[in-house]
C-alpha positions in Angstrom: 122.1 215.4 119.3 125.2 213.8 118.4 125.6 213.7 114.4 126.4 209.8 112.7 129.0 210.1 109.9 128.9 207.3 107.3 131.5 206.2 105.1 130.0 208.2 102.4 130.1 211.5 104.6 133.9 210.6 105.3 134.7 210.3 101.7 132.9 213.6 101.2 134.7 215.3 103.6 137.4 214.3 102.9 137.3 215.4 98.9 136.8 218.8 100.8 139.4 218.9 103.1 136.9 218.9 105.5 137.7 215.8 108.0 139.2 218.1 110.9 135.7 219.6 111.0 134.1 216.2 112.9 133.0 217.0 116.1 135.3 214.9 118.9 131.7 213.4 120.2 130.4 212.4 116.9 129.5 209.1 116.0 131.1 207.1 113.4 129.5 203.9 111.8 131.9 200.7 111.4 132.4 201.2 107.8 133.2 204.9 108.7 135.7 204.1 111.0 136.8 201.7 108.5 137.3 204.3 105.8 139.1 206.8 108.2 141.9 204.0 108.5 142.3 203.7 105.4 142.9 206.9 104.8 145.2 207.2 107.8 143.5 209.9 110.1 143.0 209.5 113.4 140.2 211.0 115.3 142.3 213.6 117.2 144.2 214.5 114.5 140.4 216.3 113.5 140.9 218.5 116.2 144.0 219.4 115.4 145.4 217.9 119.0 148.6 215.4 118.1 149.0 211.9 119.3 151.6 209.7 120.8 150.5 205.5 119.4 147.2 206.6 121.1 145.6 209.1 121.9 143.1 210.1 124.8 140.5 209.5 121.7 141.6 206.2 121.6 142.4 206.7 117.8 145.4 205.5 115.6 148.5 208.0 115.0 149.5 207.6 111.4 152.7 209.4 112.5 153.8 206.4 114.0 156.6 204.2 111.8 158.4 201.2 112.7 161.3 203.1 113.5 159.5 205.1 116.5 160.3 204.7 120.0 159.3 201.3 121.4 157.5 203.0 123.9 155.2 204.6 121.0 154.7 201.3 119.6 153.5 199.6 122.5 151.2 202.6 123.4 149.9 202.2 119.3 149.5 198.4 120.1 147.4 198.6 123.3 145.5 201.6 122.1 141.7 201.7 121.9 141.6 201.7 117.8 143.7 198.9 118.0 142.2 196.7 120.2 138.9 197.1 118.1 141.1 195.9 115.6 142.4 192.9 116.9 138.7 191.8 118.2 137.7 192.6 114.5 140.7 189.6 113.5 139.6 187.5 116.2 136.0 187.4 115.1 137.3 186.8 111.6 139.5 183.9 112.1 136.4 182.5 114.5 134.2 182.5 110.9 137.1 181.1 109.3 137.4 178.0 111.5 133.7 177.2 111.9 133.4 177.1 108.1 136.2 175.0 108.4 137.9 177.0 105.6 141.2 176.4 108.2 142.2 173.7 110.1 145.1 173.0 113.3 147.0 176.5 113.1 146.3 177.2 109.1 145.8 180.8 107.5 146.5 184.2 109.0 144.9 187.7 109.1 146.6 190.8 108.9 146.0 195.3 109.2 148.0 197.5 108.0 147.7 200.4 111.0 150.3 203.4 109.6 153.1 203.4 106.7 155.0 200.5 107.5 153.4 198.9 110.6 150.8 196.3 110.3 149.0 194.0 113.0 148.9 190.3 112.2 147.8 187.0 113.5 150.7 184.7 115.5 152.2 181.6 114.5 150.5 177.9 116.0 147.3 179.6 117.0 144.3 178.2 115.5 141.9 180.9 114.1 139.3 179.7 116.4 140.4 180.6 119.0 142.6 183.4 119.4 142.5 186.4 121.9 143.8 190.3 121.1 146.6 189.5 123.4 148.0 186.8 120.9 148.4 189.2 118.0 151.2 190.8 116.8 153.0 194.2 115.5 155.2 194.2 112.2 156.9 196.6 110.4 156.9 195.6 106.4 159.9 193.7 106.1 158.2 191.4 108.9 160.6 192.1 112.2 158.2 191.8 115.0 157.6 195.1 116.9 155.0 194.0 119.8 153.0 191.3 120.9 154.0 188.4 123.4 153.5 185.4 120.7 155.6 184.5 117.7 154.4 186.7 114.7 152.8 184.1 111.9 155.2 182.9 109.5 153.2 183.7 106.1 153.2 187.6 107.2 155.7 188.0 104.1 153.0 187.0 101.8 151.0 189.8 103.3 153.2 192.1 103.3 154.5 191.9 100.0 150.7 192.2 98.8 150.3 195.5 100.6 153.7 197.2 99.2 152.2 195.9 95.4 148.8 197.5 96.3 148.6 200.5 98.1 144.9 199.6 98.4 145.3 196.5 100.3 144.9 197.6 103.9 143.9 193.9 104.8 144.6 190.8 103.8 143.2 187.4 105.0 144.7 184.1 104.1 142.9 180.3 104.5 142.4 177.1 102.8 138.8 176.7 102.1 138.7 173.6 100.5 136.9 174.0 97.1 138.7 176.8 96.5 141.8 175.3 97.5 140.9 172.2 95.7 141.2 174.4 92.0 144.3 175.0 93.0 145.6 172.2 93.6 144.3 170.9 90.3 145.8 174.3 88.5 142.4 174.6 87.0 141.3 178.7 86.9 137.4 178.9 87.9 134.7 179.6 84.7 133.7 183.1 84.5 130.2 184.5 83.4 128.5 182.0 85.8 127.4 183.8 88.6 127.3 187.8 89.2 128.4 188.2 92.4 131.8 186.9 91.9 132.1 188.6 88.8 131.1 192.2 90.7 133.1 191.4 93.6 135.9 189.8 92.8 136.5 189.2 88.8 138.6 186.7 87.3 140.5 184.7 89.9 144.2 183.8 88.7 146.2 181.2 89.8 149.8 182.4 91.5 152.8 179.0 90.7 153.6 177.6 94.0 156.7 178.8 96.4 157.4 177.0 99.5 155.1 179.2 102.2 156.8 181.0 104.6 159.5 182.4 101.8 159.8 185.6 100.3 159.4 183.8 96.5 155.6 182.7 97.7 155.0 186.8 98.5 156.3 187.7 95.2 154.4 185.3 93.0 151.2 186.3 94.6 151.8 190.1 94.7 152.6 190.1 90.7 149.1 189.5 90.5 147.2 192.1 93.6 147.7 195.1 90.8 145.2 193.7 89.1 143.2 191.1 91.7 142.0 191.2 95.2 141.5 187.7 95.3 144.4 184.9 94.4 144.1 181.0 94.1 147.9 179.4 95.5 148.8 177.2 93.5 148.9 173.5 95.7 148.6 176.1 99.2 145.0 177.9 99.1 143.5 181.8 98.7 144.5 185.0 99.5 142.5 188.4 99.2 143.1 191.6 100.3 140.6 194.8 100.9 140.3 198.1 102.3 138.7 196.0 106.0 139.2 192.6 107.5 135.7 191.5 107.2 135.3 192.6 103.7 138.9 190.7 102.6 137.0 187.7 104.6 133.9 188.4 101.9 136.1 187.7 99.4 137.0 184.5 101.1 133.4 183.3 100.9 132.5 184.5 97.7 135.1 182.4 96.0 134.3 179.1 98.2 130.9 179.5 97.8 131.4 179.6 93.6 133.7 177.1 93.4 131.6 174.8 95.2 128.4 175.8 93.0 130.6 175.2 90.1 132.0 171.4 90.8 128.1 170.8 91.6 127.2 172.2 88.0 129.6 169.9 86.8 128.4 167.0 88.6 124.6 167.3 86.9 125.4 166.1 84.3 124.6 168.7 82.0 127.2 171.5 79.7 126.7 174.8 82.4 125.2 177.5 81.2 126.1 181.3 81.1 125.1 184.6 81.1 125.9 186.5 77.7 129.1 188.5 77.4 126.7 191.7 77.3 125.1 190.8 80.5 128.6 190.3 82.0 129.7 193.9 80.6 127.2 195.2 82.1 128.1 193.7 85.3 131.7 195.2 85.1 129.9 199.1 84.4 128.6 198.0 88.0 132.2 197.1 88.9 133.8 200.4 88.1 131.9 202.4 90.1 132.8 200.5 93.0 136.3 200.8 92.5 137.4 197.2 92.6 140.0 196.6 89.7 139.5 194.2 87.0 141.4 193.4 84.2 138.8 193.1 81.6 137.8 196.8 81.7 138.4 197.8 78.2 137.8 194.2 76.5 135.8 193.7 73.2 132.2 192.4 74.4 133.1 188.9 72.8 136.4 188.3 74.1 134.7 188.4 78.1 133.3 185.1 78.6 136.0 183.4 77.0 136.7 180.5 78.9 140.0 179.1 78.2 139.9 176.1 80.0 136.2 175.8 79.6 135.5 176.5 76.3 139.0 176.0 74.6 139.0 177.6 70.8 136.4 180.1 70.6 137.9 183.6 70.0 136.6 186.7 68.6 137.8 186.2 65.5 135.3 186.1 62.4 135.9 183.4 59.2 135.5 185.8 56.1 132.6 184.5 53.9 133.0 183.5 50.0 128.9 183.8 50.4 128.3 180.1 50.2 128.0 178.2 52.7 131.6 176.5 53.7 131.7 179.3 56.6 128.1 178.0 58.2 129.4 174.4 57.9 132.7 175.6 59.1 130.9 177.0 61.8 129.0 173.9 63.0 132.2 171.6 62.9 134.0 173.9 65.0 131.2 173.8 67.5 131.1 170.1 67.7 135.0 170.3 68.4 134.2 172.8 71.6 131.5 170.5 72.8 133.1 167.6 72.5 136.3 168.9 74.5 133.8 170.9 76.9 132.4 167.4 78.0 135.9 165.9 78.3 136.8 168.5 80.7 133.6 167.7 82.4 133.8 164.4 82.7 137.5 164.6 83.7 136.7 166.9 87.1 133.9 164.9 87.6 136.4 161.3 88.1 
């Protein structure tokens, strides 16, 4: 019976230097096959047999560079590993569109597939409905290497996320519109809120706008992927990156789906409420052992649910005490101050 290898078997394996001991026939689940991209080893290479841009296993060569022999590049392009990729990007930018978090030919999609080359999604295509053949091959300062359409113009972007983050195998770019719509009004979305978002993603910054297409915009985002995996664009939309396609596209959802929730809250009426900055610590404990980076790790418990923007002047610091009782009425003005500004800001996203 063939054996089924899981991602967690491949990480194990691979801590033992064990990965050329899979058998050629076994099976490997999606996030498996996901994983052993990532760590750039293709299935022959297991048995120790080399490969030319793809192999009889069908698998990716991680030998392969941009400066390789066109003929290797278009045999890594058309290869079996590949074209599982670009169905992967396809069903992707399908979600994308029928959540209409695109529109006409917005956002783009991209892999990174060996060092420096990196499958991406062409220019004037709408996400809805594009086929494997209209993808394309990059090297990293975005000269296109394959495909018969244009490459998309935001691949820069991309690509100057995965040279900042090493991690960031994939990255998916779209303009869901609640999302988008913080951006636009420069407004960084309320943390302690909702867990997900916080275990998943963390904190999402806003990166200053650059005209899209340019090298600037990639730069101005990828000051921030060290740190992030998901970025608000400042008057453009989001970007997040991850070790797969579909889990970059998560990302996407995730921060839609709590923007939306929180321009709802505000719209009820009533100050939001949220969870304690205890509960959220223990949500980043959760965080760490998934790997995903977050720049709180390390904070004092009460400076983690501090708001800015939402809850403007409360800090950590604490009044001393003359032991009367000038600090309790001290106290209670400054938290009529913080609710009375709270409700402005409420009442100004609300108009």
């Amino acid at each position: 019976m063939k054996k089924v290898y899981s991602a967690k078997d491949i990480d194990e394996l691979h801590r033992g230097g064990g990965l050329g001991n899979i058998p050629s026939d076994a099976i490997l689940t999606p996030s498996a096959r996901d994983r052993m991209n990532e760590l750039g080893v293709a299935r022959a290479k297991r048995n120790g047999s080399p490969a030319k841009g793809g192999d009889s296993d069908g698998g990716i060569d991680p030998s392969i560079r941009a400066s390789s022999p066109k003929a290797d590049l278009e045999r890594l392009f058309n290869c079996p590993a590949v074209h599982e990729l670009k169905e992967q990007i396809c069903e992707v930018g399908r979600r994308l569109w029928q959540r209409a978090y695109v529109d006409g030919n917005g956002g783009n999609l991209s892999i990174r597939l060996t060092e420096d080359v990196v499958l991406c999604t062409p220019t004037l295509v709408s996400k809805g409905f594009m086929k494997p053949e209209d993808l394309c091959l990059v090297d990293l300062d975005g000269n296109q290497l394959a495909g018969v359409k244009k490459r998309t113009s935001e691949i820069l972007m991309h690509l100057s996320i995965m040279k900042a983050q090493p991690k960031a195998r994939a990255v998916s770019h779209a303009h869901p519109p609640y999302a988008t719509g913080f951006a636009v009004a420069g407004v960084t979305p309320p943390t302690c809120m909702i867990p997900e978002i916080e275990v998943f993603i963390g904190r999402v910054p806003i990166a200053p706008y650059e005209t899209p297409g340019t090298p600037e915009m990639g730069l101005k985002v990828a000051e921030l992927v060290d740190e992030h995996n998901t970025v608000l664009m400042e008057n453009h939309g989001v970007v997040s990156w991850s070790h797969s396609i579909e889990d970059a596209y998560f990302k996407m959802e995730i921060v839609e789906a709590y923007c939306r929730t929180v321009i709802v809250t505000t719209q009820l009426g009533v100050q939001p409420k949220q969870f304690s900055p205890k509960h959220l610590k223990d949500l980043l404990d959760i965080k760490k052992t998934l790997g995903v980076p977050d720049p709180r790790f390390g904070l004092k418990e009460c400076e983690l649910c501090d708001n800015d923007e939402w809850r403007p002047g409360v800090s950590c610091a604490v009044p001393a005490s003359d032991g009367g009782n000038d600090g309790a009425a001290g106290d209670a003005e400054a938290e009529t101050v913080v609710q009375a500004v709270t409700a402005e800001i409420m009442n100004r996203l609300k108009g």
